[in-house]
N, C-alpha and C positions, 0 to 999 in steps of 0.2 A: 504494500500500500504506500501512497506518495501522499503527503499531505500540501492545500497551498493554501498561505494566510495573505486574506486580503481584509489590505487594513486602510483607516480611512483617518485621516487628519483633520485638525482642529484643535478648538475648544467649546466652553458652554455657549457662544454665541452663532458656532457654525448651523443653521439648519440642516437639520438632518429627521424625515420621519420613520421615527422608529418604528410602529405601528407597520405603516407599510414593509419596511426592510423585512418583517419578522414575517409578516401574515401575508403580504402576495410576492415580493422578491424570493425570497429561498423557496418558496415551493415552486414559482417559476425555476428557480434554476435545477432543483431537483428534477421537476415535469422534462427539461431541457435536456439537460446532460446524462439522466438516468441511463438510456439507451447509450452511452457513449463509455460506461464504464462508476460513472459515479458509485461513490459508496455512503455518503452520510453529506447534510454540511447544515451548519448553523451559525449561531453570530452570538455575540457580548458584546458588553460596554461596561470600558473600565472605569472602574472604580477610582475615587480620588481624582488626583489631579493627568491619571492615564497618559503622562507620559506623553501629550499633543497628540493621543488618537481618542475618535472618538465610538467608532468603531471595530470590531475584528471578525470578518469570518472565517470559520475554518472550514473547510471544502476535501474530504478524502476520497481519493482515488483508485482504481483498483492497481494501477501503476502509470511509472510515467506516460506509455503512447495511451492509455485510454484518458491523460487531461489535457496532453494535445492534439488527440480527437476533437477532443469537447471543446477546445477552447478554438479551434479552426471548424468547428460546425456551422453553419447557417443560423443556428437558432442563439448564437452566441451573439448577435445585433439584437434580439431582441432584449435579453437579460442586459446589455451596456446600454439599452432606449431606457427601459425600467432604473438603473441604476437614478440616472438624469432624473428622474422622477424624486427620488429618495433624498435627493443633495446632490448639488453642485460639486461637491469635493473628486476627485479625481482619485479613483481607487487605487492602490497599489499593491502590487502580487509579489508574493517571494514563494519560494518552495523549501520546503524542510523536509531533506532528505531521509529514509528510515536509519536508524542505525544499525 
């Protein structure tokens, strides 16, 4: 399994709707990516002063070619339409490899 955290910057003034991120974004991306390999993904928010995110999802894979399937999919424009939805902030992706 490959995990990639996509984390999203700020502070308390950045808008950002949580409601939507939790309740129609990740089941879109779920709906989206399932067929491509996905295995789980969900999201937080840190606690405290977090560190200027204000965001984190975590998105697990079955390995690396099933999340560059998913992430070179067709339906991977619609999940980054949706983001735009969510906040302005401009996601950022890393990948944490298994040990």
């Amino acid at each position: 399994m490959i995990t990639m955290l996509v984390t999203y910057a700020g502070d308390e003034r950045t808008p950002f709707d949580r409601d939507h991120w939790i309740d129609v974004h990740f089941p879109l991306v779920r709906e989206s990516w399932g067929p491509y390999g996905l295995v789980s993904a969900a999201g937080f928010f840190p606690q405290g002063d977090g560190a200027g995110l204000i965001a984190v999802g975590v998105v697990h894979f079955r390995d690396e070619a099933a999340m560059e399937a998913a992430l070179q999919a067709p339906e991977t424009a619609r999940i980054m339409a949706d983001v735009a939805i969510v906040t302005a902030v401009q996601p950022q992706r890393s990948v944490v490899q298994p040990l």
